[in-house]
N, CA, C and O atoms as CSV, one atom per row, in Angstrom:
chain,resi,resn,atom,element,x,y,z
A,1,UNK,N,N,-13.502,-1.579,44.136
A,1,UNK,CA,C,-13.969,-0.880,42.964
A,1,UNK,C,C,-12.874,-0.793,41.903
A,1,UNK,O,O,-13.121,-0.917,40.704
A,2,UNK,N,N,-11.538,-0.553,42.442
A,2,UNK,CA,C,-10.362,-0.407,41.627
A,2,UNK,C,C,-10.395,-1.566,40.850
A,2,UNK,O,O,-10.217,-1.535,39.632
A,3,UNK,N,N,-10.645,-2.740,41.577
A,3,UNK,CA,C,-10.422,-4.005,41.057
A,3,UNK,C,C,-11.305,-4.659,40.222
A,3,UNK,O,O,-10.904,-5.674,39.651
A,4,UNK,N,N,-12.232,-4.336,40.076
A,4,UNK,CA,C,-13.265,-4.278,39.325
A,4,UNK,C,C,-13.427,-3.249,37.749
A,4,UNK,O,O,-14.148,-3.526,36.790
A,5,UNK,N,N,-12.580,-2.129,37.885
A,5,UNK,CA,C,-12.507,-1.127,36.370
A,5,UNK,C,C,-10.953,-1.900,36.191
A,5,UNK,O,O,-10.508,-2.000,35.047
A,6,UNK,N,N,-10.426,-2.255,36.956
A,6,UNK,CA,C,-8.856,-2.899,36.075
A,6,UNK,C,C,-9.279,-4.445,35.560
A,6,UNK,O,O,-8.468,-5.015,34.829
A,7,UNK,N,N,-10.137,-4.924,35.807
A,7,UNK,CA,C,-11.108,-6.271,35.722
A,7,UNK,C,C,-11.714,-6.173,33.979
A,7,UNK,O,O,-11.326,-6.868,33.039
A,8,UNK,N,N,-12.481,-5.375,33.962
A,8,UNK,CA,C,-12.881,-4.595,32.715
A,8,UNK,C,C,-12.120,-4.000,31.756
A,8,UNK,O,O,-12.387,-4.313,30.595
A,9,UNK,N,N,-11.219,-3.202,31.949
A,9,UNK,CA,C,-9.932,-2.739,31.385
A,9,UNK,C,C,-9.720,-3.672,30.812
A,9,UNK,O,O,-9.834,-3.609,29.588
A,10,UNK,N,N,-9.288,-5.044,31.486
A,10,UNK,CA,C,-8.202,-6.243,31.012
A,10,UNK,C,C,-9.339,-6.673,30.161
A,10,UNK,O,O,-8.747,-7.497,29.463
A,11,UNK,N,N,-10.195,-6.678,29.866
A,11,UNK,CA,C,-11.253,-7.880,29.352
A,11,UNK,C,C,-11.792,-6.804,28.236
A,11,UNK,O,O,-12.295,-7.529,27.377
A,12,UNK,N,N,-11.953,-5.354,27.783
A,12,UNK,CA,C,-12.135,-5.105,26.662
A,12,UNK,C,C,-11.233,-4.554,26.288
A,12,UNK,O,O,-11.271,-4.457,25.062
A,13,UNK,N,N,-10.062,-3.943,26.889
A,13,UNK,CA,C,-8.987,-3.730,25.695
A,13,UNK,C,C,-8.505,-4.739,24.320
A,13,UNK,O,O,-8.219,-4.405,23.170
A,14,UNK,N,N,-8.542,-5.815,24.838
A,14,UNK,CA,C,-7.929,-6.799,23.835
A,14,UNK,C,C,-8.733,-6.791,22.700
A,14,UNK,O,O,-8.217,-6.948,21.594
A,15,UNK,N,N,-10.619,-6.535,22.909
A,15,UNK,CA,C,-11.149,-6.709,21.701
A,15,UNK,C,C,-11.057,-5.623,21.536
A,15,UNK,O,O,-11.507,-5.652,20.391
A,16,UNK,N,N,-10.734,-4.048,21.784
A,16,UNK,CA,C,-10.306,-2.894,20.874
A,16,UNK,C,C,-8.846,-3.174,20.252
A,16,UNK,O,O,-8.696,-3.026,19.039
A,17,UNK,N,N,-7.834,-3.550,21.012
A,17,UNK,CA,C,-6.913,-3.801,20.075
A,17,UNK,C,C,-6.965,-4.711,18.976
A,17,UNK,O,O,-6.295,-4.445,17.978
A,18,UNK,N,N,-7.842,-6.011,19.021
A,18,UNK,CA,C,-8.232,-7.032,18.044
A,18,UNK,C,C,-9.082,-6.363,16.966
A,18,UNK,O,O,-8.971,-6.648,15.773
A,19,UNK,N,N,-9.956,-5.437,17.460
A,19,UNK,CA,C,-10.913,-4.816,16.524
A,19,UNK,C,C,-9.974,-4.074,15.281
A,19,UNK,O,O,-10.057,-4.253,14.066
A,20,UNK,N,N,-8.959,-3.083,16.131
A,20,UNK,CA,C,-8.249,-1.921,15.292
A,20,UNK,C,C,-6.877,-2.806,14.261
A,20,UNK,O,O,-6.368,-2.281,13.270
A,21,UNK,N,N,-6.549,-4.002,14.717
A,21,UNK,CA,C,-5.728,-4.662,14.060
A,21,UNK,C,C,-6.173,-5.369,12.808
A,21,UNK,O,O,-5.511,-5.611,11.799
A,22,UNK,N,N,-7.796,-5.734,13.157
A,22,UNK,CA,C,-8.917,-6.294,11.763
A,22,UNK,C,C,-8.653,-5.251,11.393
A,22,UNK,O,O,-7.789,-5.466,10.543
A,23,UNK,N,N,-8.893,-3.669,11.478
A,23,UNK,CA,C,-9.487,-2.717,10.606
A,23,UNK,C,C,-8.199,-2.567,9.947
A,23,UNK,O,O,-8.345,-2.502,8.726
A,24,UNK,N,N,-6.928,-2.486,10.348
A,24,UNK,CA,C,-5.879,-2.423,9.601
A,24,UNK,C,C,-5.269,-3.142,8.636
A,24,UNK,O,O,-4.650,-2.580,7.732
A,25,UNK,N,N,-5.400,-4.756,8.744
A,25,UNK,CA,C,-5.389,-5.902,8.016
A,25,UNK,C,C,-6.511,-5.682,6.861
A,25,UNK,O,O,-6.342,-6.154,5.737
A,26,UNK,N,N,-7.391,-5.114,7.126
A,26,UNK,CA,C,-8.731,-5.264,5.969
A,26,UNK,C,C,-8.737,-3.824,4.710
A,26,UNK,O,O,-9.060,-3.847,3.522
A,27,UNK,N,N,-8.136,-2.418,5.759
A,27,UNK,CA,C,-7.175,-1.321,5.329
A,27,UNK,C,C,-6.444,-1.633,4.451
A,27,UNK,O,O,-6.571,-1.141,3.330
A,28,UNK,N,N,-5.289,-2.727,4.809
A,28,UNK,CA,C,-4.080,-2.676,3.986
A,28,UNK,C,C,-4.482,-3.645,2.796
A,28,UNK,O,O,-4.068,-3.315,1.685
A,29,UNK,N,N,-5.075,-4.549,2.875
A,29,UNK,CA,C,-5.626,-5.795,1.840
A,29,UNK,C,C,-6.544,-5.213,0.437
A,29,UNK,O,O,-6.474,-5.766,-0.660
A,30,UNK,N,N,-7.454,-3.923,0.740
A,30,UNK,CA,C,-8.057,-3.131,0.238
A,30,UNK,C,C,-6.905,-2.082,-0.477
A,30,UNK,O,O,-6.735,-2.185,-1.692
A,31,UNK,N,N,-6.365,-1.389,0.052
A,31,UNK,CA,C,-5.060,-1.028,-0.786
A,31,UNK,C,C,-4.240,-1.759,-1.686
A,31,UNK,O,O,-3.835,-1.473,-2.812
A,32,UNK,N,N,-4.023,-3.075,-0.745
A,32,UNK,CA,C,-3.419,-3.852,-2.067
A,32,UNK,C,C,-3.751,-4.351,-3.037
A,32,UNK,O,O,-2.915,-4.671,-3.882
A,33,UNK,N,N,-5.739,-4.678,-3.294
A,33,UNK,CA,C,-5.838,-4.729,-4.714
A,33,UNK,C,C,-6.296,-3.518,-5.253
A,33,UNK,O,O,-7.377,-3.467,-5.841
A,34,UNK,N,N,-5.617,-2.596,-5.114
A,34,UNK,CA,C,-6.151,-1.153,-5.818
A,34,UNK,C,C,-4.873,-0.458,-6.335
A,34,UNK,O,O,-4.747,0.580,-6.985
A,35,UNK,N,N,-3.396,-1.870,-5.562
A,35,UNK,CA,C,-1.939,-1.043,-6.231
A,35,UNK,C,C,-1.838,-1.732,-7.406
A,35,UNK,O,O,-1.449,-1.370,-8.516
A,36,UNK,N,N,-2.454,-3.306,-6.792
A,36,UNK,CA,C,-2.203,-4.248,-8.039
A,36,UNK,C,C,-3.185,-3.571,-9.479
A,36,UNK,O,O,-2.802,-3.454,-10.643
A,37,UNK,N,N,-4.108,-3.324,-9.071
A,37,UNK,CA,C,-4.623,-2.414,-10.221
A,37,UNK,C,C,-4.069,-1.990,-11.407
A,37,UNK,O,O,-3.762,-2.206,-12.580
A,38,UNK,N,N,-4.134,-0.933,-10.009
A,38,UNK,CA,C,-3.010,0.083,-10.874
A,38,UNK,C,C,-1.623,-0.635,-11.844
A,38,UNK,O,O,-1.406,-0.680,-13.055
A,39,UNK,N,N,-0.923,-1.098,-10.726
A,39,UNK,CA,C,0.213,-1.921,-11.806
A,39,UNK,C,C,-0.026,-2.727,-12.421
A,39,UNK,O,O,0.943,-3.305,-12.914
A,40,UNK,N,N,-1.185,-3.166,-12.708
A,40,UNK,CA,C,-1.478,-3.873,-13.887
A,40,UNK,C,C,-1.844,-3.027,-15.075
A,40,UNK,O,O,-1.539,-3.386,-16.212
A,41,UNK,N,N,-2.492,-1.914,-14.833
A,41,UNK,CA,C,-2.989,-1.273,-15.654
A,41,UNK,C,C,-1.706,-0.385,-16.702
A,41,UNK,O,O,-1.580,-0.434,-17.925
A,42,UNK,N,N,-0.809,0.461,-15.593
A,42,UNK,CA,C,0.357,1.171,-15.741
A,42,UNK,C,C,0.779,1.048,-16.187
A,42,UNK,O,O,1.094,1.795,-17.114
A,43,UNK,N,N,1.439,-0.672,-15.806
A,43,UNK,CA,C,2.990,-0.994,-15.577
A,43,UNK,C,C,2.893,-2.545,-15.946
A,43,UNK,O,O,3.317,-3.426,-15.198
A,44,UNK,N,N,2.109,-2.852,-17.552
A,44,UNK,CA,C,2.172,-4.076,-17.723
A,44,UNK,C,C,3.261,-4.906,-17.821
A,44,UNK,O,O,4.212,-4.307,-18.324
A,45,UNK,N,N,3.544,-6.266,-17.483
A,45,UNK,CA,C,4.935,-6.468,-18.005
A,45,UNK,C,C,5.441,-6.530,-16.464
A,45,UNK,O,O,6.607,-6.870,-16.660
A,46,UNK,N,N,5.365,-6.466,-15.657
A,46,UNK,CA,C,5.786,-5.347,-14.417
A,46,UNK,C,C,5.442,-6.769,-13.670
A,46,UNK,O,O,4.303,-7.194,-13.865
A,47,UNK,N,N,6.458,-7.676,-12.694
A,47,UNK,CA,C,5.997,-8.647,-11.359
A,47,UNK,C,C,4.909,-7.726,-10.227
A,47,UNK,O,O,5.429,-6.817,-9.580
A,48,UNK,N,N,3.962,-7.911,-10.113
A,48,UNK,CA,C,2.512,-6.888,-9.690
A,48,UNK,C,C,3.216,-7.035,-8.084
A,48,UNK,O,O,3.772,-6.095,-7.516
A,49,UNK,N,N,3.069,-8.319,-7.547
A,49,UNK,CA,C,3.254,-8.788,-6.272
A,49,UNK,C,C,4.591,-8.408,-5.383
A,49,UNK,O,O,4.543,-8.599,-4.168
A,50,UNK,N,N,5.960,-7.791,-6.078
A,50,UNK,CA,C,6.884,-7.320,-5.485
A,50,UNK,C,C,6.708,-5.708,-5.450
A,50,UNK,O,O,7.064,-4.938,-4.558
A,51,UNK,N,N,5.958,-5.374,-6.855
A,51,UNK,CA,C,5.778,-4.107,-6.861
A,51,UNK,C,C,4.803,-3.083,-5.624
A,51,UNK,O,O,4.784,-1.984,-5.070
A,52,UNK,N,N,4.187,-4.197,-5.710
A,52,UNK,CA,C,3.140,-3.717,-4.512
A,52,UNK,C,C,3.044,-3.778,-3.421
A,52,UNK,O,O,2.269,-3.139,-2.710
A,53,UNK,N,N,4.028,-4.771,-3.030
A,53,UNK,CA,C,4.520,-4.978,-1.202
A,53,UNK,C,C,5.378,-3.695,-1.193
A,53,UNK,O,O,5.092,-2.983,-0.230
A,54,UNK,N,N,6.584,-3.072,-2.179
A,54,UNK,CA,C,6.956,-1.663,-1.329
A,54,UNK,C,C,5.846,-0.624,-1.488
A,54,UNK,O,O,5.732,0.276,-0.655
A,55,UNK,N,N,5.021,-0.728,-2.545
A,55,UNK,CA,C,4.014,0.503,-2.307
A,55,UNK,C,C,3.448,0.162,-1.036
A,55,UNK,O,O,3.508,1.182,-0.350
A,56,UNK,N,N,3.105,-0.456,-0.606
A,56,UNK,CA,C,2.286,-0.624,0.753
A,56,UNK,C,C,2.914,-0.113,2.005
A,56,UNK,O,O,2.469,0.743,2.769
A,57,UNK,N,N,4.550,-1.105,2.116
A,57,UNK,CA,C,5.280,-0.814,2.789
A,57,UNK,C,C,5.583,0.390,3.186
A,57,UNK,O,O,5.646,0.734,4.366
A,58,UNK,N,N,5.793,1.118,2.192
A,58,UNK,CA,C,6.020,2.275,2.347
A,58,UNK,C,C,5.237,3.744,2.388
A,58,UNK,O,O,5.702,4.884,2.361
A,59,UNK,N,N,3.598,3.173,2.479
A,59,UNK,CA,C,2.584,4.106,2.211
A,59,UNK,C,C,2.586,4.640,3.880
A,59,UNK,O,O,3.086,4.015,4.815
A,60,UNK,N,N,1.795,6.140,3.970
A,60,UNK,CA,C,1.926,6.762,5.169
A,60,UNK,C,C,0.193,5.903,5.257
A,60,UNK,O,O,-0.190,5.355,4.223
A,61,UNK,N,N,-0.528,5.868,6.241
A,61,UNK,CA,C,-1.658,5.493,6.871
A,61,UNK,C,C,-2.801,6.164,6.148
A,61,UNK,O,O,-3.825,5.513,5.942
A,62,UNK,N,N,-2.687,7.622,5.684
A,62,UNK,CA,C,-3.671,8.473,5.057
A,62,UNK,C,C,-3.388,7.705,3.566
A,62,UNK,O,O,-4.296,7.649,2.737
A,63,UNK,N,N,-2.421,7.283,3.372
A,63,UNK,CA,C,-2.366,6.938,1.836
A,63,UNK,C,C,-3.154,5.426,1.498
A,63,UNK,O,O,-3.848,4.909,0.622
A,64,UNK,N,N,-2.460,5.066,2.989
A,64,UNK,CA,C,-3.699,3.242,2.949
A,64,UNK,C,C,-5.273,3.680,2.900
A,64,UNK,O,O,-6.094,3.000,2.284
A,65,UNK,N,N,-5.653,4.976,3.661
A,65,UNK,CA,C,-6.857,4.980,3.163
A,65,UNK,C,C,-7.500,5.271,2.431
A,65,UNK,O,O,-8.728,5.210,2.376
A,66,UNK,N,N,-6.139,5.956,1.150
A,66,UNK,CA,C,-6.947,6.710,-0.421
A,66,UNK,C,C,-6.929,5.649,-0.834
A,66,UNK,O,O,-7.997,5.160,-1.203
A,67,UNK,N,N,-5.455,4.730,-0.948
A,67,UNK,CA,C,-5.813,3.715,-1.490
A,67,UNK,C,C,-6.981,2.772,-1.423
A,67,UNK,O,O,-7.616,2.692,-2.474
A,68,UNK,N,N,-7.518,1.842,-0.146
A,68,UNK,CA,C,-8.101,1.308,0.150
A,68,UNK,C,C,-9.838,2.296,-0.470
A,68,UNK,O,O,-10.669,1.803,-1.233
A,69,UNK,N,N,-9.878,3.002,-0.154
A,69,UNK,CA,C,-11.401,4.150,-1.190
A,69,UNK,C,C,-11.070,4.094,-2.458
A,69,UNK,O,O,-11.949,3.603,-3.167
A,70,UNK,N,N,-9.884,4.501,-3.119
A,70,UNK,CA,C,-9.617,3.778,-4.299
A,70,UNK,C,C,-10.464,2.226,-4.832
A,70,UNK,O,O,-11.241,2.028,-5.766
A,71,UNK,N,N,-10.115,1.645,-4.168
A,71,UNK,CA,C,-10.443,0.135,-4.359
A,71,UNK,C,C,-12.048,0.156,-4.573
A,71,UNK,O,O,-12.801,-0.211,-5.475
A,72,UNK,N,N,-12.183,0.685,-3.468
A,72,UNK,CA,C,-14.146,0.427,-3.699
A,72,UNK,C,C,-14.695,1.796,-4.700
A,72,UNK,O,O,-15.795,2.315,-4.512
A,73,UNK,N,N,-13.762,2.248,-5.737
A,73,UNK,CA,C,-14.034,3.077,-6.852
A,73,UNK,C,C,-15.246,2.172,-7.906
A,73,UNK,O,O,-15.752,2.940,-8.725
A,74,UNK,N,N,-15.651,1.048,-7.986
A,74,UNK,CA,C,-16.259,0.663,-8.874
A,74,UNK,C,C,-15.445,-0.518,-9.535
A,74,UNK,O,O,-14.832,-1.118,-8.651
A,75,UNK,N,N,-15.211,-1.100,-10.889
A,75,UNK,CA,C,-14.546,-1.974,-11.439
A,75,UNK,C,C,-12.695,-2.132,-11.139
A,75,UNK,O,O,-12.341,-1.712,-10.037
A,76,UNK,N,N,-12.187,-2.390,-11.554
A,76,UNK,CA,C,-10.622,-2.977,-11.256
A,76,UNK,C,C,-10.185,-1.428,-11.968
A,76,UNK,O,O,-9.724,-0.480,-11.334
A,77,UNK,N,N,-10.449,-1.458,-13.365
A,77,UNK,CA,C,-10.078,-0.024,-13.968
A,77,UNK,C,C,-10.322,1.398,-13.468
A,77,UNK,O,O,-9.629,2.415,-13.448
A,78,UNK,N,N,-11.193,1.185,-13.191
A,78,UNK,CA,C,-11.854,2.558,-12.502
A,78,UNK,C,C,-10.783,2.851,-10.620
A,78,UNK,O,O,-10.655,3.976,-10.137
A,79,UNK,N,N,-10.276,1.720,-10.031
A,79,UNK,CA,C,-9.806,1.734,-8.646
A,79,UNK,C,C,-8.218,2.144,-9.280
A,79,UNK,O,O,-7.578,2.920,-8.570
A,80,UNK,N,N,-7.576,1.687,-10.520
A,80,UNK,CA,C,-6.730,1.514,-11.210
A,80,UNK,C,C,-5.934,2.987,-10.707
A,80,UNK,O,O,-4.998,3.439,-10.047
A,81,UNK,N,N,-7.522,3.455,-11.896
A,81,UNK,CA,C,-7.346,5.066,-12.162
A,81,UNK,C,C,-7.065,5.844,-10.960
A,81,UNK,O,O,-6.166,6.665,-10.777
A,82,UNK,N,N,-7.969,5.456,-10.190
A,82,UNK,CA,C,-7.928,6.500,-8.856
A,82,UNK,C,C,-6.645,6.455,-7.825
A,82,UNK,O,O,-6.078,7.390,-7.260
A,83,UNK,N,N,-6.398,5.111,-7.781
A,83,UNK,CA,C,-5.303,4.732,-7.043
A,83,UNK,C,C,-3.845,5.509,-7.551
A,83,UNK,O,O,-3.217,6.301,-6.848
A,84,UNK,N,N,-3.572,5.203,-8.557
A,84,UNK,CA,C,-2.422,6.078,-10.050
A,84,UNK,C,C,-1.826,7.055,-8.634
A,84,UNK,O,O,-1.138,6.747,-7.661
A,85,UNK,N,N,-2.461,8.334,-9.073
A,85,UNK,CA,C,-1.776,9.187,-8.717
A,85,UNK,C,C,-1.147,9.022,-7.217
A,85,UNK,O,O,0.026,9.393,-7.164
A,86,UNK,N,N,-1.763,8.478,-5.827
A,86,UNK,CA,C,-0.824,7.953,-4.746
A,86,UNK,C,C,-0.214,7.018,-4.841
A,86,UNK,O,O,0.680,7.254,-4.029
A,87,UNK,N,N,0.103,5.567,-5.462
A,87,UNK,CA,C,0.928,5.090,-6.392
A,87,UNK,C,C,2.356,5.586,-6.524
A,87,UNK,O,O,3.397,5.305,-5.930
A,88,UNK,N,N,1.990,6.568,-7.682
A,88,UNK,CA,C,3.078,7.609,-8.071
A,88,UNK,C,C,3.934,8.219,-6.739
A,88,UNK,O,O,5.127,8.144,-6.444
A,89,UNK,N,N,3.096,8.680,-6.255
A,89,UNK,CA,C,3.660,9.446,-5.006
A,89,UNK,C,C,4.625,8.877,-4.425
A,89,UNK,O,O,5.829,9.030,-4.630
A,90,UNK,N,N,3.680,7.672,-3.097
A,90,UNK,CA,C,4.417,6.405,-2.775
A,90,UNK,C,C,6.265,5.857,-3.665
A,90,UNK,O,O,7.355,5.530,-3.196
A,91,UNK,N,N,5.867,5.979,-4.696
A,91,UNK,CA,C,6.874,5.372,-5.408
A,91,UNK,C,C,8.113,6.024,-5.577
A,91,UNK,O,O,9.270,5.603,-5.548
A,92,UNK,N,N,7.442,7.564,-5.828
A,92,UNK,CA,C,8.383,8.311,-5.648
A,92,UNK,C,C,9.844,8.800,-4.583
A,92,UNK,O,O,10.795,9.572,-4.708
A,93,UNK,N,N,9.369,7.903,-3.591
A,93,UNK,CA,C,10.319,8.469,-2.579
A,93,UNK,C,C,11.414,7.187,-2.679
A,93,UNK,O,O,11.130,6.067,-3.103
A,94,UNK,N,N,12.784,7.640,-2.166
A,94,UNK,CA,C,13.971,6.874,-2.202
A,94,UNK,C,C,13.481,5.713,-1.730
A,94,UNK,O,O,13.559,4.729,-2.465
A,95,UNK,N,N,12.988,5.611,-0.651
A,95,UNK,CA,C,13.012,4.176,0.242
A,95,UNK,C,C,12.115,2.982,-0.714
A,95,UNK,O,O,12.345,1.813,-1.022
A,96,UNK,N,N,11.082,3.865,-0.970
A,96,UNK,CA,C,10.469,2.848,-2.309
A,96,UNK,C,C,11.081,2.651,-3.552
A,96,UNK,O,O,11.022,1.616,-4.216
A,97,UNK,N,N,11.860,4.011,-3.937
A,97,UNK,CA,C,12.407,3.207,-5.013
A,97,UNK,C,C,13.467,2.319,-4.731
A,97,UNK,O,O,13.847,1.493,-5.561
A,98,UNK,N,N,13.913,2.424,-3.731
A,98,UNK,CA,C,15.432,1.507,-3.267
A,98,UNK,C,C,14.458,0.001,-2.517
A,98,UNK,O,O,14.989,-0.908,-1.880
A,99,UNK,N,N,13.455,0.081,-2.732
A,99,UNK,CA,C,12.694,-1.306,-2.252
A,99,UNK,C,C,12.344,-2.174,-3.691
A,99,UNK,O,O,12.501,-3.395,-3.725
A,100,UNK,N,N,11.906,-1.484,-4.741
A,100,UNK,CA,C,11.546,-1.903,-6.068
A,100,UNK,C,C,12.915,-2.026,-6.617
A,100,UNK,O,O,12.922,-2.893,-7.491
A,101,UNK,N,N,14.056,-1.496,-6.439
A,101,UNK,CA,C,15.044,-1.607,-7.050
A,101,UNK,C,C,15.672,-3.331,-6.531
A,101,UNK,O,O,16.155,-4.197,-7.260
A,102,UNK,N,N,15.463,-3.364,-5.201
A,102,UNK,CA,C,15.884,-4.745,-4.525
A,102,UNK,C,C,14.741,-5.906,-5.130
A,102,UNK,O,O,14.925,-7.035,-5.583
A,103,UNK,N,N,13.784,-5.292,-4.974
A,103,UNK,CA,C,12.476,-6.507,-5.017
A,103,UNK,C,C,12.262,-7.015,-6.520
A,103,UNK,O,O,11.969,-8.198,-6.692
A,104,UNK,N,N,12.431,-5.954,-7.862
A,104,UNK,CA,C,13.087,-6.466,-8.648
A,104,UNK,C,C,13.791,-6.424,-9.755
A,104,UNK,O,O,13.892,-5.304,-10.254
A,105,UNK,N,N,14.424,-7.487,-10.414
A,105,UNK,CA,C,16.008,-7.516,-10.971
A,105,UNK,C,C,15.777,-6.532,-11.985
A,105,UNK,O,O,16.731,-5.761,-11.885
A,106,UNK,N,N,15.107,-6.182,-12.808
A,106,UNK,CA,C,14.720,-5.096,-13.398
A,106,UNK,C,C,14.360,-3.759,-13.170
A,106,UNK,O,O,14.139,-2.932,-14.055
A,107,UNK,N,N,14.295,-3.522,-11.666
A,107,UNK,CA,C,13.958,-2.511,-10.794
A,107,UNK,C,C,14.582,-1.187,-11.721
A,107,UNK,O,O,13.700,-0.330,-11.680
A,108,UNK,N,N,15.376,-0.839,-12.280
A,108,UNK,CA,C,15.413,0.367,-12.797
A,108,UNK,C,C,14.422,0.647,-14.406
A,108,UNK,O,O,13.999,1.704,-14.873
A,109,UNK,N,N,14.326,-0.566,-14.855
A,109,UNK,CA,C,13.676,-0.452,-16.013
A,109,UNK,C,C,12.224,-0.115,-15.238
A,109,UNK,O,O,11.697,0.958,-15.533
A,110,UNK,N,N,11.639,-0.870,-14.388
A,110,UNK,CA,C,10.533,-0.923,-13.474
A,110,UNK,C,C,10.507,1.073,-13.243
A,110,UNK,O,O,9.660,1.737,-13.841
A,111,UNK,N,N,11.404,1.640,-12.450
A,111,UNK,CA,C,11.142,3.110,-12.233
A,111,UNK,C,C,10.998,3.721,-13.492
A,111,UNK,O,O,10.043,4.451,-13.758
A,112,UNK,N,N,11.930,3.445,-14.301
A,112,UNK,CA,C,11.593,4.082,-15.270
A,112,UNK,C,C,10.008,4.220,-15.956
A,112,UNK,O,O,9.416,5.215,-16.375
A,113,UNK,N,N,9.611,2.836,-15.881
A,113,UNK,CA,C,8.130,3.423,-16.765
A,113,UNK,C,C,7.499,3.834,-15.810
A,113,UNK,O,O,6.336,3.854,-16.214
A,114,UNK,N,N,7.513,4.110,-14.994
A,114,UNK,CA,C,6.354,5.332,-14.320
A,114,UNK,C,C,7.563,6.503,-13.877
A,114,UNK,O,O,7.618,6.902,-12.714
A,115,UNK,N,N,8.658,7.073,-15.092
A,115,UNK,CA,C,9.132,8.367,-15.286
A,115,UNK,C,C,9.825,8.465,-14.420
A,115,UNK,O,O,9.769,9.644,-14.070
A,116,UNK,N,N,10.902,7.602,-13.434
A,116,UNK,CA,C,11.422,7.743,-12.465
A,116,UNK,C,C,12.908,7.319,-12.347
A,116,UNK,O,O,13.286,6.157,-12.499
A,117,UNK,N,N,13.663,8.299,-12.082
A,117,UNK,CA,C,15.315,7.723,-12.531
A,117,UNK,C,C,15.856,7.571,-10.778
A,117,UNK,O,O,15.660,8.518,-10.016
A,118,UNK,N,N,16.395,6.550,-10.388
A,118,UNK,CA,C,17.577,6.107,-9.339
A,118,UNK,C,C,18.862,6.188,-9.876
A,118,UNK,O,O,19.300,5.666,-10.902
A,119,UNK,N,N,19.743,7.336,-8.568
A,119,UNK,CA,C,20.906,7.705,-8.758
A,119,UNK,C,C,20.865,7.997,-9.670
A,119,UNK,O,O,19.747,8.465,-9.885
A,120,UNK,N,N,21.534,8.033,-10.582
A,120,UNK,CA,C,22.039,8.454,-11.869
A,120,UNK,C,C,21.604,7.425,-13.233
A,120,UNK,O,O,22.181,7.182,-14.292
A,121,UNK,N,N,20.510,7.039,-12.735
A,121,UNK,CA,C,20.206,5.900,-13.821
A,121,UNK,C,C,19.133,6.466,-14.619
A,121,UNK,O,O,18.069,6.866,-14.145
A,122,UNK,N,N,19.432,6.485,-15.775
A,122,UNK,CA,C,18.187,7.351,-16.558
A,122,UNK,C,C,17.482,6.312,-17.572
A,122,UNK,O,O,16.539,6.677,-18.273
């Protein structure tokens, strides 16, 4: 009998772990056109694609899923809008700004237009 529920065990765990790894891949992909949005909308001028790998990177799991509801807000502008304010958040913290500062060469001009000074850089 043992051998038979460890039989089963082995044979649907993999499609719950396969399942929850789609839902996370499809999570994070959904967030990411709702940062690009946003930084398009924001932060014109702005490389979208470096900007938005540390927002992601650095988003907590509840934030992949405002973002990602963000996204299915209606048009690109409208996900833009909604997305903004966790965005901001996200961005706000050192590790993201010290990720946008690396990711790119403009990275302080970059914090700055969404009101944000590194170290002593105003």
């Amino acid at each position: 009998m043992r051998a038979v529920a460890a039989l089963a065990l082995a044979l649907v765990l993999p499609a719950c772990v396969a399942g929850q790894s789609m839902m996370q891949e499809t999570t994070r992909g959904l967030a990411r056109n709702a940062v690009d949005s946003a930084a398009g909308k924001y932060l014109p001028g702005v490389p979208v694609k470096p900007y938005t790998d540390c927002i992601i990177n650095n988003s907590t799991t509840d934030e992949l899923m405002k973002l990602a509801g963000a996204a299915g807000a209606g048009d690109a502008q409208a996900a833009a809008t909604k997305a903004w304010p966790v965005v901001q958040g996200v961005a706000s913290r050192p590790d993201t700004r010290n990720c946008l500062v690396q990711a790119v060469s403009s990275g302080d001009a970059l914090l700055k237009a969404q009101g944000l000074a590194v170290g002593g850089l105003e």
